[in-house]
C-alpha positions in Angstrom: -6.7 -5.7 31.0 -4.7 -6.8 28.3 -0.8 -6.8 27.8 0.6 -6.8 24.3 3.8 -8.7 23.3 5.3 -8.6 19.8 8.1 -11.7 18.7 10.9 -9.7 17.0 14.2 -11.2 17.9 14.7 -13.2 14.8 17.2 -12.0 12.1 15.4 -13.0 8.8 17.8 -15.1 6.7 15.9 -15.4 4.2 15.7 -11.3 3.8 19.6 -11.4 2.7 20.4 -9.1 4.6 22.0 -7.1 7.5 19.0 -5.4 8.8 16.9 -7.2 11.3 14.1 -8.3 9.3 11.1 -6.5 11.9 12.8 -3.2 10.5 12.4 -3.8 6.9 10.0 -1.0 5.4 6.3 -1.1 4.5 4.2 1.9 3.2 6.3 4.1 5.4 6.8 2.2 8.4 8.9 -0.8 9.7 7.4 -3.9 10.0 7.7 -4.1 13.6 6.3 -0.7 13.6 3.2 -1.6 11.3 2.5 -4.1 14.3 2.7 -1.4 17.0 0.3 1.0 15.1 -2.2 -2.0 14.4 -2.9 -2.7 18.0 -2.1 1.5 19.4 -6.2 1.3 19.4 -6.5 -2.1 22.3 -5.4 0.4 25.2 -3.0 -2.0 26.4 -1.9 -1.7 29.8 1.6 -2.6 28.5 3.7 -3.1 25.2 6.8 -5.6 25.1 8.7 -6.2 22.1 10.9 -9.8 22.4 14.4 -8.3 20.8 17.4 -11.0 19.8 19.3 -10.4 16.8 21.0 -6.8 16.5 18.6 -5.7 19.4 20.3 -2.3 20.1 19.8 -1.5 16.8 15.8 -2.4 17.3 15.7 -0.6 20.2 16.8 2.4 18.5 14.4 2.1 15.8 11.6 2.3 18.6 12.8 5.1 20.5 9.7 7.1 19.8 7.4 4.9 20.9 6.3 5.4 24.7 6.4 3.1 27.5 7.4 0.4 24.9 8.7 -2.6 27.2 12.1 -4.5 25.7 12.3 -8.2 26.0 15.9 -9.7 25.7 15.8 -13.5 24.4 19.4 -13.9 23.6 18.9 -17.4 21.9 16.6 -18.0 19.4 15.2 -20.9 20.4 11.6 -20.9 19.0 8.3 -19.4 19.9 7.8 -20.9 23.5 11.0 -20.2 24.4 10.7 -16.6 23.4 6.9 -16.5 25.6 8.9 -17.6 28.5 11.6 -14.4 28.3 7.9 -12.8 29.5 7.9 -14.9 32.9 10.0 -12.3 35.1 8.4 -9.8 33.6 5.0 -10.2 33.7 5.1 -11.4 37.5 2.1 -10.9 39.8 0.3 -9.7 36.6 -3.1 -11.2 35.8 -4.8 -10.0 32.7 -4.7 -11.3 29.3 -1.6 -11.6 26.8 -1.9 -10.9 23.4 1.1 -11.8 21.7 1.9 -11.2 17.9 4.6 -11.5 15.3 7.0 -8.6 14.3 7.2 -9.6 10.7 2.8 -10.2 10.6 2.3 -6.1 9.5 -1.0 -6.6 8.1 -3.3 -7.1 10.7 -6.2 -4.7 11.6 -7.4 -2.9 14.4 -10.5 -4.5 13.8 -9.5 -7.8 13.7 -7.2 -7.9 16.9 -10.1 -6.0 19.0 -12.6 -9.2 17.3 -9.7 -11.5 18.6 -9.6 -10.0 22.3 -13.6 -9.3 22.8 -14.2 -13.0 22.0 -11.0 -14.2 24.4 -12.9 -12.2 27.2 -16.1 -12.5 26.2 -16.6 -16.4 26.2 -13.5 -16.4 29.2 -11.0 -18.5 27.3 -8.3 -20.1 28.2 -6.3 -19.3 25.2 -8.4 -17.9 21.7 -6.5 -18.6 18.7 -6.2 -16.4 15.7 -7.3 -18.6 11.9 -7.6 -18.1 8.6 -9.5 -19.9 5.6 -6.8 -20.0 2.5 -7.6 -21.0 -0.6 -4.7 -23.2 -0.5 -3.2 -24.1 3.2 -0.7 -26.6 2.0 1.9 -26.5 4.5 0.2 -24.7 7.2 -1.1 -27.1 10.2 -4.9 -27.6 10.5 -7.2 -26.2 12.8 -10.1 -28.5 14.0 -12.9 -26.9 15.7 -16.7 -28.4 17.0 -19.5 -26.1 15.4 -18.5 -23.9 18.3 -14.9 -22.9 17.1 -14.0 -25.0 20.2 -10.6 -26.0 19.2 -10.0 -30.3 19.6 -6.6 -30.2 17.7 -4.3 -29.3 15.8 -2.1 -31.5 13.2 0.6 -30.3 11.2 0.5 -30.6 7.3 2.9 -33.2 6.8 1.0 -35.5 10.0 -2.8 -34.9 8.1 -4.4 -37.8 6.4 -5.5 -36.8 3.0 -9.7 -36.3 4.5 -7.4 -33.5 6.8 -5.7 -32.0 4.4 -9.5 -31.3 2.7 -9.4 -28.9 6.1 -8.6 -25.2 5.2 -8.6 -23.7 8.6 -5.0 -23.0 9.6 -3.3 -21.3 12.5 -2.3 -17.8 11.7 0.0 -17.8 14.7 -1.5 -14.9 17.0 -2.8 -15.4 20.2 -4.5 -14.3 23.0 -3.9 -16.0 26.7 -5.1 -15.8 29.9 -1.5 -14.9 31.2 -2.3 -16.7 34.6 -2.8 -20.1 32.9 -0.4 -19.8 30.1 2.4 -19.4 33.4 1.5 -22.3 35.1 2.8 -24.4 31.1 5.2 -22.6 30.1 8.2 -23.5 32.3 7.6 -26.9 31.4 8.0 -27.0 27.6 10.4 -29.6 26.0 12.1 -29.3 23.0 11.7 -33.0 22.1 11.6 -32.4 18.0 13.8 -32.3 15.0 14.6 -28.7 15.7 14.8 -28.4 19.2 12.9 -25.9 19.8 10.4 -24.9 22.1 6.8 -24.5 20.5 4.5 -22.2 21.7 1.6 -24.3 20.2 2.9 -27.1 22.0 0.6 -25.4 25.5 -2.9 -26.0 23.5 -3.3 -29.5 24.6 -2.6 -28.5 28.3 -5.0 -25.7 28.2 -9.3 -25.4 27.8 -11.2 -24.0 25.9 -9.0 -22.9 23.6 -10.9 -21.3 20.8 -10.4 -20.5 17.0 -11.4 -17.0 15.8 -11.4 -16.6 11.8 -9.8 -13.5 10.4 -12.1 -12.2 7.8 -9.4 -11.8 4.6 -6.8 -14.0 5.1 -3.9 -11.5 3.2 -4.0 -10.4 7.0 -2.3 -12.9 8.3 0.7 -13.3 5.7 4.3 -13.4 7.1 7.2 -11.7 5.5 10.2 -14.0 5.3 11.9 -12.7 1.9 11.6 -9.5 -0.4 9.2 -11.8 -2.9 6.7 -11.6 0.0 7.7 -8.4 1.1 6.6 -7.1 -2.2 3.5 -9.1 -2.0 2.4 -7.2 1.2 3.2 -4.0 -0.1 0.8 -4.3 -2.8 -1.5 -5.8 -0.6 -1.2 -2.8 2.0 -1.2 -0.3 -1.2 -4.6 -1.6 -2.7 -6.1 -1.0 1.1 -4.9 2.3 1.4 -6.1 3.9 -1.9 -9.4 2.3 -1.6 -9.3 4.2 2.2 -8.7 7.4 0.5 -10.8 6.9 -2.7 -13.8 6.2 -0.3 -12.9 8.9 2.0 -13.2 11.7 -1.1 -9.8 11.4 -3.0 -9.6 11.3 -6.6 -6.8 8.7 -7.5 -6.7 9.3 -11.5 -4.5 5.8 -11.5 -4.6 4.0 -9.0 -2.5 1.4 -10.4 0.5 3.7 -11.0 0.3 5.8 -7.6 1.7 4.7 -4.5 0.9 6.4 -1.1 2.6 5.8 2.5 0.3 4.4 5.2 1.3 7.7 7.1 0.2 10.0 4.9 -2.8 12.3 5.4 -4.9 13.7 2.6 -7.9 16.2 2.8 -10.8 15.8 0.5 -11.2 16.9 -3.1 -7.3 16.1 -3.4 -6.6 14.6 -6.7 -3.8 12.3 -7.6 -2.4 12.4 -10.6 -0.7 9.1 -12.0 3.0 8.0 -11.4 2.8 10.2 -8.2 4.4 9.1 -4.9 3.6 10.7 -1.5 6.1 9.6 1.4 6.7 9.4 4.9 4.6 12.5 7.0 2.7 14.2 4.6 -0.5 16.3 4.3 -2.1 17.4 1.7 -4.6 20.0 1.6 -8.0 19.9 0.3 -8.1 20.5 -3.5 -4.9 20.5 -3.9 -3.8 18.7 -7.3 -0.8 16.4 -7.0 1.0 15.2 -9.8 1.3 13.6 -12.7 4.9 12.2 -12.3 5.5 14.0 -8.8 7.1 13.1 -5.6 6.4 14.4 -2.2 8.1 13.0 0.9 7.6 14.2 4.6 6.2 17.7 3.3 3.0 19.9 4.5 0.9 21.3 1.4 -2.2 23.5 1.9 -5.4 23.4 -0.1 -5.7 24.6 -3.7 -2.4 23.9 -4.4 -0.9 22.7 -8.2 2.1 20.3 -7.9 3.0 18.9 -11.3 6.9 16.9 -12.1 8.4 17.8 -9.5 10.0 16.9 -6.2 9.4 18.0 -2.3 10.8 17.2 0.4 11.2 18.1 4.5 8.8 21.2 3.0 6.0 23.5 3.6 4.1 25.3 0.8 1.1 26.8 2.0 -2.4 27.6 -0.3 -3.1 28.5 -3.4 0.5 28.0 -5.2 2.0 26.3 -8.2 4.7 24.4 -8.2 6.3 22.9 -11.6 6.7 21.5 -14.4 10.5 20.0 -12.9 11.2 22.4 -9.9 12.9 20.6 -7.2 12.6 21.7 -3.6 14.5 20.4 -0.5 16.1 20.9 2.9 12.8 22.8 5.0 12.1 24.9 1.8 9.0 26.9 2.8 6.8 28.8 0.3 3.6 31.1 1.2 0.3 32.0 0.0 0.1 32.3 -3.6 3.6 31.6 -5.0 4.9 30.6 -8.2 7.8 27.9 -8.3 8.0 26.7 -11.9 10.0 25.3 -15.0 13.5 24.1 -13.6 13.5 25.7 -10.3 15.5 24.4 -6.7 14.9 25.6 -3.7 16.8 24.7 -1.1 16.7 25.5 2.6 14.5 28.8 1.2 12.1 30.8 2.8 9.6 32.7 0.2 7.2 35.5 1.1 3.9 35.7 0.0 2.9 36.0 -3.6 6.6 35.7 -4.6 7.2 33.7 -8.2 10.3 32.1 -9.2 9.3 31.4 -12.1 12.0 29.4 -14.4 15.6 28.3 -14.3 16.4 29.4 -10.9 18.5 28.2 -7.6 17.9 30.3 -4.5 19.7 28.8 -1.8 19.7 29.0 1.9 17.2 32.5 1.2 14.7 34.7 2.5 12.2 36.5 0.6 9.6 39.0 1.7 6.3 39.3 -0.4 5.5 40.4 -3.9 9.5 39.2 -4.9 10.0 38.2 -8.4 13.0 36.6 -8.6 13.6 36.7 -13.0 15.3 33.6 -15.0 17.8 32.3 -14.7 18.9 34.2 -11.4 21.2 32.4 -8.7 21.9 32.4 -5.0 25.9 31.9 -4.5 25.4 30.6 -1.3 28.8 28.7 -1.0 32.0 29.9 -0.4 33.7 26.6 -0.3 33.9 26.3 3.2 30.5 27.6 4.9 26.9 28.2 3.6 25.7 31.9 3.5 22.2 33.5 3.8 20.7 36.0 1.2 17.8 38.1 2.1 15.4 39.8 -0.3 13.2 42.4 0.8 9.6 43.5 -0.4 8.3 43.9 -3.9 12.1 43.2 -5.4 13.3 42.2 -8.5 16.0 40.2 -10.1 16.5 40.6 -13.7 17.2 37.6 -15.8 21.0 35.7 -15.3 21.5 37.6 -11.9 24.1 36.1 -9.5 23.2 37.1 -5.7 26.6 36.3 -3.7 26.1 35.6 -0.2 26.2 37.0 2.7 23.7 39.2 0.9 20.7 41.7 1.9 18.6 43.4 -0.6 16.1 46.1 0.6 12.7 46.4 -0.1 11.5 47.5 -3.8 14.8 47.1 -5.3 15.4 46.3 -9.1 18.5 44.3 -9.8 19.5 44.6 -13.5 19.3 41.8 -15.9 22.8 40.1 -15.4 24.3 41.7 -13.3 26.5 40.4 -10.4 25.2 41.7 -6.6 28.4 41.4 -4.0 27.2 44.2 -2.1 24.2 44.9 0.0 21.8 47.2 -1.3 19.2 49.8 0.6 15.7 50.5 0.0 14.0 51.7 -3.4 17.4 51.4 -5.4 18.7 50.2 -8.9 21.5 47.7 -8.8 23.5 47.2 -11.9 26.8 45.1 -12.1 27.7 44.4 -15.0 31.3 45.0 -17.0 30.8 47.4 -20.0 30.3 46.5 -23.8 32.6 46.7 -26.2 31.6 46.6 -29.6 35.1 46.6 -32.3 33.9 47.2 -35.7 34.7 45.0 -38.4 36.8 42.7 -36.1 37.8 39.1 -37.1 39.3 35.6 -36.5 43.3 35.7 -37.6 43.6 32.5 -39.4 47.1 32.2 -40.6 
């Protein structure tokens, strides 16, 4: 049985900024949110987040998450005090505590379940999370026997220069036996130059304690400001493509495409370069994204061609085309078989079927049936000032080129609306609409110039 508790009540300085730093975004989620999904797979019997600074405003963040515990620690007064905010709250409980750090986003499944089968398979007191780096200056040294049977732990500016040769460090994740870990923490002391209580400060007092190395160290890297922010970013970004890639994605440039950790994709998909996919999308298989494309929080079916252009909060189902520079927004959804191209927005649009909108169009808050063609240049008046109004197009219609539809608005089924002509009225079944003024044509007119 293991509990799960996540540090989060710190404010981030450092970030410069207003936000709590745990709700700063990475590949689609907050950081505090990156943590949650990394250990969703440990089946923890509960999950309690330690909230401080702006903590309504955390709690709101994590509304969607189930059965997620909230931990006030009104002071911030270092790691050990923030452990011992757990103490009423984890009464007459017995299992193991896993306890990680809001701003720490990188960490895999696979290396918090390595962390926790070793705690309870060797029956450790406390099992401590390490890292090799390349260069640990300013980290505190882990020593370990040939066991990883921790004997101490000395911070960077306390190591001789033989213990600074020591690359081991503490990567500040734990696990506990909760029931021993009670018995030291209500007697920490705060007898340092910050006056804080340390969390690490419980190692000496406990046995075994025992180090467990994390097998790429970029896990382990903390977020304090936006340079490292960025770092982890690119970090999480180089992970994710090379998911995708090995799961049967074509990323034509890797290096220029950036994908959300909570995106799906189906195989065959290609990826064109300087594409972006967002928040909760899907892509179908074959599909072919891109170049120079945006998608955010939008379902697309298989086969489908999406090239410079934008979606968004939208639906467009197989075997469609969508581009060069359409733009489509606000729960647009588009069937089987559609055209969308050159300089077309949709916007809060249903279309039937095998409909094209071809070029240089704005349909608005719009219904089609199937079979529509909707020609150039033709527009949904959809605003009256005041209020938004539906149109609704029928069958196997027709717009002609620089038609203006003025909502409200229903046209029947096989109608043919003349090439610039302005629709106010509704029209029935199998009819011609024309509304247009009439020509006038005045012989060998010209200018006055005085």
């Amino acid at each position: 049985m293991v509990a799960v508790a996540i540090l989060a009540a710190g404010k981030g300085t450092r970030m410069k900024s207003d936000l709590p730093k745990v709700l700063h975004s990475l590949g689609g989620r907050s950081l505090v949110e990156q943590v949650l999904h990394s250990c969703s797979s440990l089946s923890a019997s509960r999950q309690m987040v330690i909230i401080g600074y702006q903590s309504d405003r955390v709690k709101q963040a994590l509304s969607d998450f189930e059965n997620l515990e909230f931990v006030e620690q009104t002071q911030q007064l270092g790691t050990g005090h923030a452990v011992q905010q757990l103490i009423p709250y984890l009464e007459g409980y017995s299992g193991d505590l896993l306890i990680l750090n809001g701003d720490v986003p990188l960490l895999t499944p696979e290396t918090l379940q390595k962390l926790l089968q070793t705690h309870q398979t060797h029956q450790n007191a406390a099992t401590i999370l390490t890292a090799n780096l390349p260069n640990p200056q300013g980290y505190g040294r882990v020593f370990c026997d040939e066991n990883l049977l921790i004997k101490e732990i000395v911070e960077d500016r306390d190591c001789s220069p033989a213990q600074k040769q020591n690359s081991r460090i503490n990567a500040g994740v734990y696990c506990f036996n909760w029931s021993e870990l009670a018995k030291i923490l209500p007697n920490l002391q705060s007898n340092n130059d910050q006056q804080e209580y340390y969390l690490t400060d419980v190692f000496s007092l406990m046995s075994p304690v025992m180090a467990v190395d994390v097998q790429d160290y970029e896990e382990i890297l903390g977020i304090n400001d936006r340079k490292q922010l960025a770092s982890a970013y690119r970090i999480l970004q180089d992970r994710i493509k090379d998911n995708w890639m090995a799961a049967g994605v074509t990323i034509i440039d890797p290096a220029s495409v950036t994908i959300d950790d909570t995106v799906e994709l189906q195989a065959d998909v290609v990826i064109e370069p300087q594409t972006h996919l967002r928040g909760e999308t899907k892509i179908g298989a074959r599909s072919r994204i891109g170049p120079n494309t945006l998608v955010e929080n939008s379902q697309i079916g298989a086969d489908v061609t999406i090239i410079y252009s934008v979606v968004t909060d939208s639906t467009i189902e197989s075997q469609t085309r969508v581009g060069p520079y359409a733009h489509l927004r606000g729960h647009v959804q588009v069937g089987t078989g559609c055209r969308v191209g050159n300089f077309v927005e949709l916007k809060s649009t249903t279309l039937g079927n095998n409909t094209n909108v071809a070029h240089l169009s704005y349909l608005g808050d719009t219904t089609t049936g199937n079979q529509v063609n909707i020609g150039a240049g033709t527009i949904t008046a959809n605003y009256d000032g005041v209020n938004k109004h539906q149109t609704s197009i029928g069958d196997r219609t027709k717009t002609g080129s620089n038609s203006v539809l003025i909502a409200p608005l229903t046209l029947g089924a096989d109608v043919t609306v003349a090439a610039g002509s302005v629709i106010y009225k509704d029209v029935p079944d199998d009819c011609l609409a024309i509304a247009r003024s009439h020509q006038a044509v005045k012989p060998g007119w010209r200018l006055k110039t005085d």
